[in-house]
N, C-alpha and C positions, 0 to 999 in steps of 0.2 A: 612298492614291490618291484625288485630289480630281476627281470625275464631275460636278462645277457650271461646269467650266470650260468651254469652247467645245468639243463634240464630236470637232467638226473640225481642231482643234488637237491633239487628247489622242491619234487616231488615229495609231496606226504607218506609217506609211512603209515599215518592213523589215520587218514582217510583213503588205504590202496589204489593210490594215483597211480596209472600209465598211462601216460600221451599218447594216443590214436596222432603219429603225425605223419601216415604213408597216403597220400590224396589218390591211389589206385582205390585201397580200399573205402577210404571215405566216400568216392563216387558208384562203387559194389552196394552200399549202403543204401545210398541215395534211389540208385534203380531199381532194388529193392524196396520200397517205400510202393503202399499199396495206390490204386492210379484214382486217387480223390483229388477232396480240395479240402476236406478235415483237417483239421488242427492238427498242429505236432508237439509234443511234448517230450523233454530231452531232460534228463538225472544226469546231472554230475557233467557238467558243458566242461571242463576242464580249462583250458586255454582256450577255446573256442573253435579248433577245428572245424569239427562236424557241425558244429552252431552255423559257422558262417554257410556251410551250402545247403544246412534247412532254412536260413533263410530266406535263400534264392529260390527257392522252390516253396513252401509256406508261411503262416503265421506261427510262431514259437513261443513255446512257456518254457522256459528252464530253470529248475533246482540246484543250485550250489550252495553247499553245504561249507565249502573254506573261505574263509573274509578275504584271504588275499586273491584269492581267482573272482571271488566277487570284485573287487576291487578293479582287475583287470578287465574282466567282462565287461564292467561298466564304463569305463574308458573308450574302450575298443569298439562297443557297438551301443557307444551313447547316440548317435541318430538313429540306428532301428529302434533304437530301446522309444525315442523322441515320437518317432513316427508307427509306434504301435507295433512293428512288427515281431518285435522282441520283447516279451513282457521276464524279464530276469527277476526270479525269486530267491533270496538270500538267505536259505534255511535248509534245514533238514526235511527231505520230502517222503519219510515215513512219519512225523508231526502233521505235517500238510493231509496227509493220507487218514487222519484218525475223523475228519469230517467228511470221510466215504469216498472220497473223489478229489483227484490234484487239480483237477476244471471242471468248470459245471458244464459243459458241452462236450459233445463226443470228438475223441480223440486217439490219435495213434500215436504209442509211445516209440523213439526211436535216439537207443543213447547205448551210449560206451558206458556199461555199469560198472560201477564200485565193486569187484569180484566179491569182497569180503561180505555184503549186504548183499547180492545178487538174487539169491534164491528167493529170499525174504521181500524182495522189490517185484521179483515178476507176481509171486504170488499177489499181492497186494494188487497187482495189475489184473490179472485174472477175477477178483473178487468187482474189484471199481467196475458202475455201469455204465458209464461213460469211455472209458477204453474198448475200442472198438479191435485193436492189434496191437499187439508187440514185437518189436524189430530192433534187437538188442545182443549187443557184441558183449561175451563172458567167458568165464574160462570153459575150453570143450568138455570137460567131464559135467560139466553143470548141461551144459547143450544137450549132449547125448541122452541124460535122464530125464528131459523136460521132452525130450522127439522120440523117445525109445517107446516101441509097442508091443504086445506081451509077446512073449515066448523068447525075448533079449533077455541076458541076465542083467544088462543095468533098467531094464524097467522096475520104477518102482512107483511111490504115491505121488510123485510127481510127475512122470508122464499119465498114470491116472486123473488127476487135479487137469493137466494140459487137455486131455481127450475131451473130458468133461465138457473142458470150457471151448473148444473148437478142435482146430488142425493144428499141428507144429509139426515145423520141420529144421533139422539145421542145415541151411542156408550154402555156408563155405568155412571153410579153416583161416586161420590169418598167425601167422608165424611171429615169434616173439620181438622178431625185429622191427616189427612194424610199430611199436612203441616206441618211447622215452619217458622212462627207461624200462626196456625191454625184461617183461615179467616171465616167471620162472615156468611159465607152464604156454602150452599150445591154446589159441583163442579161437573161439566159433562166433560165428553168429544164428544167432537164435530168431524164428520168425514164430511166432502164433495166433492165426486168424481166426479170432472170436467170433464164435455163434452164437453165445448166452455168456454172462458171468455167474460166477460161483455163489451160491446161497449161504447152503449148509455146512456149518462150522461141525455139526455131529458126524457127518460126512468123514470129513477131513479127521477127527477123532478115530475112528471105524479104521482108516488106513492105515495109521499108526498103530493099531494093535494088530492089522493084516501082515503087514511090513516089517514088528518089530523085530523079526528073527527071519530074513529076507531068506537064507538058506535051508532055514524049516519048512515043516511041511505047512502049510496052509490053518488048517484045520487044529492044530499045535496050537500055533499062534493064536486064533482068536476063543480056544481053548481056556485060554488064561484069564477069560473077559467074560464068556459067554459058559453055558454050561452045556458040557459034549457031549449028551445023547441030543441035544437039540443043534449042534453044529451037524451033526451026524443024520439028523434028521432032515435039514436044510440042502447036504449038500448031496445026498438022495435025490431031492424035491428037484433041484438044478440039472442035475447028471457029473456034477464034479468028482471023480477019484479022490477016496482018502489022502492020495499021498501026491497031491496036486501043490506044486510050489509055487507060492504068491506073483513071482513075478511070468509064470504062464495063466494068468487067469485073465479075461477081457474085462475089459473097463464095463462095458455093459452089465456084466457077469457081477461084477463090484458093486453094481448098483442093484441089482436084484440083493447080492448077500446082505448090504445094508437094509435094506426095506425090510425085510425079514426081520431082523438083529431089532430095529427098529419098534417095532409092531409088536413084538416079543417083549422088548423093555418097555416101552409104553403099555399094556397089557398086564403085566406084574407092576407096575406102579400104579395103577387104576386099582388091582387087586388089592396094593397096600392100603390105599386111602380109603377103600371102603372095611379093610379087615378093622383100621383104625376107629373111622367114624361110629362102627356098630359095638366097638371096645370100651365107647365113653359111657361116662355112667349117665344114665336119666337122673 
């Protein structure tokens, strides 16, 4: 792998490489970083920027997903790699991710993500019980709806999903110049300090029919899914307005309409299997 050639040329395209290579921001990062001694864990080390001053400051696991930046990585920080402090993993770390956890010890994640898998990555962070935080630079509309709290019109099942699992906030802006090669859109950094990880996948289900028509009315939406004198009846029970739109409802609030929704379908399926069992013939 030849790193003299034009940055901007060498960058992947299938894997939405931009070089974090502005050391202001790399040390914005860094002081950011929550004030432990926990592990750090870094997706997509890139050339290794931000790698080298996690590892001035902790122990590092990193995910590279391209052979040639594996390649390089390994070169460049074959003594930390020697001497423990850099354990570099050469794969895809949504693979890594399907055995629950990227490390078996508690950890904070802290990388320049792959915008294209971004959202798909934090989640996966948010679920793993071992991630204790996430501190992660992506594009700002991705930020904004992972820190947005109701009554914003970009709240949606993602800053719900964020609340759930802790705080998020976004952090600071970072302008496209501070890559190579500088990507089409304005970048954030994203923080979210975890208080519990994510369980239920039914959950996550529930939002997605909350959500799917974000400009509807509430009650519309899970209309589709649920049957509406019983939406109608729940959102009485709450105090929610018919014509309450998805993204002014509180997270908390979410989790009450679930439980309901819940309790409801579990109830009518109890119903079936017994309407079933007493249908068979003796």
């Amino acid at each position: 792998m030849n790193l003299d050639k034009d940055l901007a040329e060498f960058a992947s395209k299938k894997y939405g490489q931009n070089f974090l290579k502005n050391s202001f921001y790399i040390d914005k990062i860094i002081q950011s970083m929550p004030n432990d001694d926990l592990h750090i864990v870094e997706i997509g080390p890139g050339l290794g920027d931000l790698t080298q001053a996690l590892i001035g400051a902790r122990d590092v696991t990193a995910f590279e997903v391209d052979e040639r930046l594996c390649e390089h990585l390994n070169r460049t920080y074959d003594k930390f790699i020697r001497n423990g402090k850099l354990d570099l993993q050469c794969g895809d770390a949504l693979e890594h991710w399907q055995k629950g956890t990227l490390v078996d010890k508690p950890y904070h994640l802290v990388a320049n993500l792959p915008y294209y898998i971004a959202t798909r990555l934090i989640l996966k962070a948010l679920h793993d019980p071992y991630c204790q935080s996430i501190l992660v630079m992506v594009q700002k509309e991705v930020a904004l709806k992972f820190a947005a709290t109701e009554g914003k019109r970009v709240f949606s099942s993602l800053g719900v999903l964020a609340q759930s699992a802790g705080e998020a906030k976004l952090l600071f802006e970072v302008e496209p110049e501070a890559f190579v090669p500088p990507p089409k859109v304005t970048s954030a950094v994203l923080s979210i300090v975890k208080s519990r990880s994510l369980q239920d996948l039914g959950f996550e289900d529930f939002l997605k029919k909350a959500f799917a028509q974000p400009r509807k009315k509430l009650s519309k939406n899970l209309s589709k899914s649920y049957d509406k004198a019983f939406i109608a009846d729940i959102f009485g029970k709450i105090g929610l307005p018919d014509d309450t739109r998805p993204h002014e409802v509180k997270t908390s609030v979410y989790h009450q309409l679930y439980t309901y929704t819940k309790e409801n379908t579990d109830a009518r399926e109890q119903k079936s299997k017994q309407t079933k069992k007493k249908s068979k013939p003796i």
